[in-house]
N, C-alpha and C positions, 0 to 999 in steps of 0.2 A: 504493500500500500504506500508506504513512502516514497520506494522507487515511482510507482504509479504516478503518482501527485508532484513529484518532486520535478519530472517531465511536463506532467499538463499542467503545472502553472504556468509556464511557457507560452502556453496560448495565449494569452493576453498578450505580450511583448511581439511572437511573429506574428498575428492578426495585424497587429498597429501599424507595420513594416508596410504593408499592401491595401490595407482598407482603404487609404484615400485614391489608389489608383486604378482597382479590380471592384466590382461587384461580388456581393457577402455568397453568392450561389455560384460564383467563378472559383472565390477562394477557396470555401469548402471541396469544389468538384477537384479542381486540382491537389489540392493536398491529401484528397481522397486517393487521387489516381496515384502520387506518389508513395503513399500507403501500400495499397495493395503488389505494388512495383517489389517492396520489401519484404512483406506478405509472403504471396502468391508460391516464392521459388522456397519459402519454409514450410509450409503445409500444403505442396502439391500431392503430396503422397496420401493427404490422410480426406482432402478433400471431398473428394466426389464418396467416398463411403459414410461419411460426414451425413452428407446431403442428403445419400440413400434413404439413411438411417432417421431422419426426422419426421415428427410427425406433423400435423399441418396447426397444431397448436404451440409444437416447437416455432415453426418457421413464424407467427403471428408476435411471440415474444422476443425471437430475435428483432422485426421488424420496428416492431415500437420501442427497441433500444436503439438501433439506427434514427428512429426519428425524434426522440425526443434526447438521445445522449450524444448523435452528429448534428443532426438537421437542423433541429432549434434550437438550440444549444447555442450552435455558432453563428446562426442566422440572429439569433436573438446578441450574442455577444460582438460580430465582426460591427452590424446597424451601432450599436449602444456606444462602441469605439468609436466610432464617429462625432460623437456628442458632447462625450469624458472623457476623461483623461485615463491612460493606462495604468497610474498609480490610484485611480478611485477605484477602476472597477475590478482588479486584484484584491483589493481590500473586501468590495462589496461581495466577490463571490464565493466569501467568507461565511454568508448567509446560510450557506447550504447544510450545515450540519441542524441548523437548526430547522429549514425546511425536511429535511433527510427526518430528524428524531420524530416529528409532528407526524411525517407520514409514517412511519416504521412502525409508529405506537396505533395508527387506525388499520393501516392494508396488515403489517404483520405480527402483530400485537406481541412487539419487542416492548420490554420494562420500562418503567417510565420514571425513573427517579427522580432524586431531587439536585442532582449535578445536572441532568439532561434539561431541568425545567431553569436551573442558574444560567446555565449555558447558552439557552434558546433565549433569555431576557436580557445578557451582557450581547449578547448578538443583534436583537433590536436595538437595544440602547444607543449599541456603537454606529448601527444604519443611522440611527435617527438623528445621531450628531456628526455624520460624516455630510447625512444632505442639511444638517445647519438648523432643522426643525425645531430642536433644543437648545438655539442660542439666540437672545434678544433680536440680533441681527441677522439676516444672512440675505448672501446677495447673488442668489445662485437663479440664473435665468433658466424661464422654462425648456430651452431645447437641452441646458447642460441636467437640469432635472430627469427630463427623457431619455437621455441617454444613462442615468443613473436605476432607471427605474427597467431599462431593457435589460442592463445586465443584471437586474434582479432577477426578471426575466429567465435570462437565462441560466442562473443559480437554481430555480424552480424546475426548471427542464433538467438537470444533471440530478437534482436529489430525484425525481421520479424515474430516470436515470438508473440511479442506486437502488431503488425498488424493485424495479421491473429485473436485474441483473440479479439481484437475491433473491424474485420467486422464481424465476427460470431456475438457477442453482436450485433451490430448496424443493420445485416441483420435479428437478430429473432424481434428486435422493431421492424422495419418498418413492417414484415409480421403480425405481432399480434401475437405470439408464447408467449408462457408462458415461462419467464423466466430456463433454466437449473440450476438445483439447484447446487451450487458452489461443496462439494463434489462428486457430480456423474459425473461432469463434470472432473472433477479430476479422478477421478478411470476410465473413460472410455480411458482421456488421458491414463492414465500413464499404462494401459492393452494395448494399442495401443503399446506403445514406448515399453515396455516389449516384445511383439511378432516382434519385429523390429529386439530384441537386439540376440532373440534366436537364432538366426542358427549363426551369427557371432561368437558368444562367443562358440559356441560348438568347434571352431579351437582354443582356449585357455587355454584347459587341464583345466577349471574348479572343473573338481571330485577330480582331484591330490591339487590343488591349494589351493582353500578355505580351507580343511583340516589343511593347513597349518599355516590359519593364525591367531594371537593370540587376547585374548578378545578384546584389545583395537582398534584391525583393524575391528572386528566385528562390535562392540559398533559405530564404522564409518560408517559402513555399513547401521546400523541400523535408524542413526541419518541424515545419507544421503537421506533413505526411509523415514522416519516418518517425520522428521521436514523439510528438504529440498525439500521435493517436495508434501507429504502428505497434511502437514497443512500451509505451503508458500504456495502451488496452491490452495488451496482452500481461504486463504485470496487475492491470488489474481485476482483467479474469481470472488470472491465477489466485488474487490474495482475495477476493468476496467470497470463495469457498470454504474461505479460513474463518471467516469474522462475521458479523453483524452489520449491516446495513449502517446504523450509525456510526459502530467502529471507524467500519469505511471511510463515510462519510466527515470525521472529525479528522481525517487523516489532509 
Protein backbone atom coordinates (compact mmCIF):
# COMPACT_ATOMS: atom_id res chain seq x y z
CA UNK A 1 0.00 0.00 0.00
CA UNK A 2 2.67 2.41 0.49
CA UNK A 3 4.49 1.42 -2.53
CA UNK A 4 0.97 1.88 -4.08
CA UNK A 5 0.22 5.59 -2.86
CA UNK A 6 3.77 6.59 -2.68
CA UNK A 7 3.51 6.38 -7.00
CA UNK A 8 -0.02 7.62 -7.24
CA UNK A 9 0.53 10.78 -5.45
CA UNK A 10 2.21 11.59 -8.46
CA UNK A 11 -0.65 12.08 -10.29
CA UNK A 12 -1.31 15.27 -9.21
CA UNK A 13 2.35 16.70 -10.38
CA UNK A 14 2.22 14.74 -14.11
CA UNK A 15 -1.56 15.62 -14.60
CA UNK A 16 -0.38 19.48 -14.05
CA UNK A 17 2.66 18.84 -16.60
CA UNK A 18 -0.14 18.42 -19.60
CA UNK A 19 -3.42 19.74 -18.42
CA UNK A 20 -3.04 23.15 -19.98
CA UNK A 21 -2.03 21.64 -23.40
CA UNK A 22 -4.00 18.06 -23.88
CA UNK A 23 -7.76 17.49 -23.12
CA UNK A 24 -8.44 15.58 -19.59
CA UNK A 25 -9.85 12.28 -22.01
CA UNK A 26 -6.49 12.60 -24.22
CA UNK A 27 -4.41 12.50 -21.03
CA UNK A 28 -6.03 9.75 -19.56
CA UNK A 29 -6.34 7.67 -23.03
CA UNK A 30 -2.71 8.02 -23.59
CA UNK A 31 -1.22 7.25 -20.25
CA UNK A 32 -3.76 4.51 -20.44
CA UNK A 33 -2.00 3.28 -23.64
CA UNK A 34 1.33 3.66 -22.13
CA UNK A 35 0.17 1.42 -19.31
CA UNK A 36 -0.94 -1.36 -20.88
CA UNK A 37 2.58 -0.81 -23.21
CA UNK A 38 4.06 -2.15 -19.76
CA UNK A 39 1.27 -4.36 -18.83
CA UNK A 40 0.57 -6.32 -21.66
CA UNK A 41 4.39 -8.02 -22.26
CA UNK A 42 3.99 -9.03 -18.12
CA UNK A 43 0.78 -10.87 -18.02
CA UNK A 44 0.52 -12.03 -21.73
CA UNK A 45 0.69 -15.56 -20.50
CA UNK A 46 -1.89 -15.55 -17.82
CA UNK A 47 -4.38 -13.22 -19.99
CA UNK A 48 -6.61 -14.80 -22.09
CA UNK A 49 -7.36 -17.74 -19.33
CA UNK A 50 -7.95 -14.60 -17.16
CA UNK A 51 -10.74 -13.74 -19.21
CA UNK A 52 -11.98 -17.23 -19.90
CA UNK A 53 -12.37 -17.77 -16.44
CA UNK A 54 -14.79 -14.60 -15.50
CA UNK A 55 -17.96 -14.45 -14.86
CA UNK A 56 -20.14 -11.67 -16.22
CA UNK A 57 -20.51 -10.27 -12.65
CA UNK A 58 -16.63 -10.48 -12.50
CA UNK A 59 -16.34 -8.40 -15.64
CA UNK A 60 -19.38 -5.79 -14.29
CA UNK A 61 -16.95 -5.01 -11.10
CA UNK A 62 -13.96 -4.86 -12.94
CA UNK A 63 -15.64 -2.37 -15.15
CA UNK A 64 -16.93 0.09 -12.56
CA UNK A 65 -13.36 0.03 -11.18
CA UNK A 66 -12.11 1.30 -14.40
CA UNK A 67 -14.78 3.94 -14.29
CA UNK A 68 -14.91 5.23 -11.21
CA UNK A 69 -10.95 4.47 -10.18
CA UNK A 70 -9.58 5.73 -14.02
CA UNK A 71 -12.21 7.43 -15.62
CA UNK A 72 -13.58 9.87 -13.14
CA UNK A 73 -11.06 9.85 -11.10
CA UNK A 74 -8.86 11.61 -13.48
CA UNK A 75 -11.48 13.33 -15.55
CA UNK A 76 -12.64 14.79 -12.31
CA UNK A 77 -8.86 15.50 -11.13
CA UNK A 78 -6.95 16.56 -14.63
CA UNK A 79 -10.61 19.56 -15.11
CA UNK A 80 -10.01 20.43 -11.12
CA UNK A 81 -6.07 21.02 -12.09
CA UNK A 82 -7.02 23.43 -14.15
CA UNK A 83 -8.80 25.68 -11.52
CA UNK A 84 -6.20 24.91 -8.32
CA UNK A 85 -3.24 24.69 -7.68
CA UNK A 86 -1.21 21.38 -7.56
CA UNK A 87 -0.28 21.93 -3.88
CA UNK A 88 -4.22 22.25 -2.82
CA UNK A 89 -5.49 19.43 -4.58
CA UNK A 90 -2.76 16.83 -3.05
CA UNK A 91 -3.78 18.14 0.12
CA UNK A 92 -7.55 17.85 -0.69
CA UNK A 93 -7.38 14.35 -1.94
CA UNK A 94 -6.51 13.68 1.49
CA UNK A 95 -10.22 13.50 1.92
CA UNK A 96 -10.54 10.00 0.99
CA UNK A 97 -9.96 8.19 3.80
CA UNK A 98 -12.50 9.76 5.35
CA UNK A 99 -14.86 9.34 2.38
CA UNK A 100 -13.37 5.49 2.05
CA UNK A 101 -14.23 4.91 6.32
CA UNK A 102 -18.04 6.46 5.75
CA UNK A 103 -18.57 4.10 2.82
CA UNK A 104 -16.68 0.91 4.37
CA UNK A 105 -18.94 1.25 7.58
CA UNK A 106 -22.58 1.23 5.10
CA UNK A 107 -21.60 -1.02 1.76
CA UNK A 108 -19.11 -3.33 4.15
CA UNK A 109 -19.82 -2.91 7.45
CA UNK A 110 -16.20 -2.49 8.44
CA UNK A 111 -15.95 -1.08 12.46
CA UNK A 112 -16.50 2.16 13.13
CA UNK A 113 -14.44 3.42 15.98
CA UNK A 114 -13.77 6.28 17.57
CA UNK A 115 -10.04 7.16 15.79
CA UNK A 116 -12.16 6.53 12.35
CA UNK A 117 -14.81 9.11 13.51
CA UNK A 118 -11.41 11.63 14.94
CA UNK A 119 -10.02 11.00 11.73
CA UNK A 120 -13.02 11.69 9.31
CA UNK A 121 -13.65 15.20 11.57
CA UNK A 122 -9.79 16.51 11.57
CA UNK A 123 -10.25 15.70 7.68
CA UNK A 124 -13.22 18.01 7.26
CA UNK A 125 -11.90 20.49 9.40
CA UNK A 126 -8.79 20.80 7.48
CA UNK A 127 -11.03 20.84 3.95
CA UNK A 128 -12.89 23.60 5.59
CA UNK A 129 -9.90 25.61 6.28
CA UNK A 130 -7.87 24.93 3.28
CA UNK A 131 -11.13 26.56 1.17
CA UNK A 132 -10.87 29.60 3.83
CA UNK A 133 -14.69 28.75 5.18
CA UNK A 134 -13.39 28.96 8.75
CA UNK A 135 -11.45 32.12 8.59
CA UNK A 136 -13.10 35.71 8.90
CA UNK A 137 -11.61 36.23 5.59
CA UNK A 138 -11.15 34.53 2.47
CA UNK A 139 -10.63 35.44 -0.85
CA UNK A 140 -10.93 32.52 -2.92
CA UNK A 141 -12.86 33.08 -6.26
CA UNK A 142 -15.56 30.95 -7.54
CA UNK A 143 -13.71 29.04 -10.47
CA UNK A 144 -10.58 28.54 -7.92
CA UNK A 145 -13.41 27.15 -5.47
CA UNK A 146 -14.54 24.78 -8.54
CA UNK A 147 -11.61 23.54 -9.03
CA UNK A 148 -11.27 22.62 -5.27
CA UNK A 149 -14.55 21.11 -5.08
CA UNK A 150 -13.79 18.65 -8.41
CA UNK A 151 -10.92 17.38 -6.95
CA UNK A 152 -13.19 16.48 -4.03
CA UNK A 153 -14.80 15.01 -6.62
CA UNK A 154 -12.46 13.15 -7.60
CA UNK A 155 -11.39 11.96 -3.95
CA UNK A 156 -15.00 10.52 -3.86
CA UNK A 157 -14.55 8.55 -7.07
CA UNK A 158 -11.11 6.76 -5.68
CA UNK A 159 -12.77 5.91 -2.17
CA UNK A 160 -15.72 4.08 -4.13
CA UNK A 161 -12.73 3.19 -5.86
CA UNK A 162 -11.58 1.28 -2.77
CA UNK A 163 -14.92 -0.28 -2.29
CA UNK A 164 -15.61 -1.61 -5.37
CA UNK A 165 -11.63 -3.22 -5.20
CA UNK A 166 -12.43 -4.90 -1.63
CA UNK A 167 -15.98 -6.46 -2.67
CA UNK A 168 -14.42 -7.83 -5.88
CA UNK A 169 -11.57 -9.33 -3.50
CA UNK A 170 -13.99 -10.37 -0.68
CA UNK A 171 -16.61 -11.63 -3.35
CA UNK A 172 -13.97 -14.02 -5.23
CA UNK A 173 -12.81 -15.47 -1.38
CA UNK A 174 -16.19 -16.23 -0.34
CA UNK A 175 -16.86 -18.04 -3.91
CA UNK A 176 -13.43 -20.02 -3.98
CA UNK A 177 -12.16 -18.34 -7.06
CA UNK A 178 -8.54 -18.24 -7.52
CA UNK A 179 -7.14 -15.23 -6.72
CA UNK A 180 -6.79 -12.51 -10.06
CA UNK A 181 -3.37 -12.03 -10.47
CA UNK A 182 -2.57 -8.34 -9.51
CA UNK A 183 -1.11 -7.32 -13.06
CA UNK A 184 -3.87 -8.64 -15.31
CA UNK A 185 -6.13 -7.23 -13.18
CA UNK A 186 -4.49 -4.05 -13.89
CA UNK A 187 -4.26 -4.39 -17.77
CA UNK A 188 -7.87 -5.59 -17.88
CA UNK A 189 -8.76 -2.39 -15.78
CA UNK A 190 -6.83 0.04 -17.34
CA UNK A 191 -8.09 -1.59 -21.33
CA UNK A 192 -11.49 -0.86 -19.80
CA UNK A 193 -10.98 2.80 -18.64
CA UNK A 194 -8.87 3.38 -22.10
CA UNK A 195 -12.03 2.20 -24.26
CA UNK A 196 -14.20 4.64 -21.85
CA UNK A 197 -11.74 7.51 -22.63
CA UNK A 198 -11.83 6.97 -26.69
CA UNK A 199 -14.73 8.43 -28.25
CA UNK A 200 -14.57 11.50 -25.70
CA UNK A 201 -11.19 12.58 -26.47
CA UNK A 202 -11.63 12.05 -30.31
CA UNK A 203 -13.74 15.84 -29.72
CA UNK A 204 -10.14 17.12 -28.52
CA UNK A 205 -8.09 17.53 -31.72
CA UNK A 206 -5.61 14.96 -30.27
CA UNK A 207 -3.76 14.23 -33.99
CA UNK A 208 -3.06 18.26 -33.85
CA UNK A 209 -2.27 18.36 -30.02
CA UNK A 210 0.07 15.60 -28.89
CA UNK A 211 2.25 16.60 -31.85
CA UNK A 212 2.80 19.50 -30.08
CA UNK A 213 3.90 18.77 -27.14
CA UNK A 214 7.49 18.78 -25.90
CA UNK A 215 9.64 15.71 -24.37
CA UNK A 216 9.01 16.66 -20.86
CA UNK A 217 5.02 16.72 -21.29
CA UNK A 218 5.76 13.29 -22.94
CA UNK A 219 8.18 11.84 -20.38
CA UNK A 220 4.49 12.83 -18.16
CA UNK A 221 2.80 11.02 -20.08
CA UNK A 222 4.75 8.28 -19.89
CA UNK A 223 5.24 8.26 -16.19
CA UNK A 224 1.56 8.80 -15.63
CA UNK A 225 1.10 5.37 -17.61
CA UNK A 226 3.94 3.23 -16.40
CA UNK A 227 4.27 4.23 -12.76
CA UNK A 228 0.96 5.97 -11.87
CA UNK A 229 -1.27 3.42 -12.77
CA UNK A 230 0.89 0.42 -14.36
CA UNK A 231 2.95 -0.49 -11.22
CA UNK A 232 0.80 1.68 -8.21
CA UNK A 233 -2.22 -0.64 -9.49
CA UNK A 234 -0.69 -3.53 -9.46
CA UNK A 235 0.90 -2.89 -5.96
CA UNK A 236 -2.29 -2.08 -5.16
CA UNK A 237 -4.10 -5.06 -6.08
CA UNK A 238 -1.74 -6.98 -4.50
CA UNK A 239 -1.96 -5.14 -0.94
CA UNK A 240 -6.38 -4.76 -0.77
CA UNK A 241 -6.17 -8.54 -0.27
CA UNK A 242 -4.07 -7.97 2.72
CA UNK A 243 -6.14 -5.15 4.51
CA UNK A 244 -9.23 -3.36 4.89
CA UNK A 245 -10.65 -0.91 2.65
CA UNK A 246 -9.95 1.89 5.01
CA UNK A 247 -6.46 0.41 5.88
CA UNK A 248 -6.04 1.01 2.37
CA UNK A 249 -7.44 3.95 2.14
CA UNK A 250 -5.45 5.84 5.17
CA UNK A 251 -2.49 4.79 3.35
Amino acid sequence: MFCAFALAGTSVLSARYVSVKLGTFTITAASLFFALLVLLPLCRGKLAGTVRSLSRTDLFFLAVQALFGMFLFRMFLIVGLTRTSAGEAGILTGATPAFTAILAWAALKEPYGRKKVAGIFCTVTGILFIQGLLLPENGFSGEHFTGNMLVLCAAACESLFNIFSRVFVSRSGSGGLHPIDPAVQTALVSAAAMLLCLLPALFESPLTRLPAIDWKEWFALFWYGAFVTALAFVFWYAGIRRCEAVTAADF
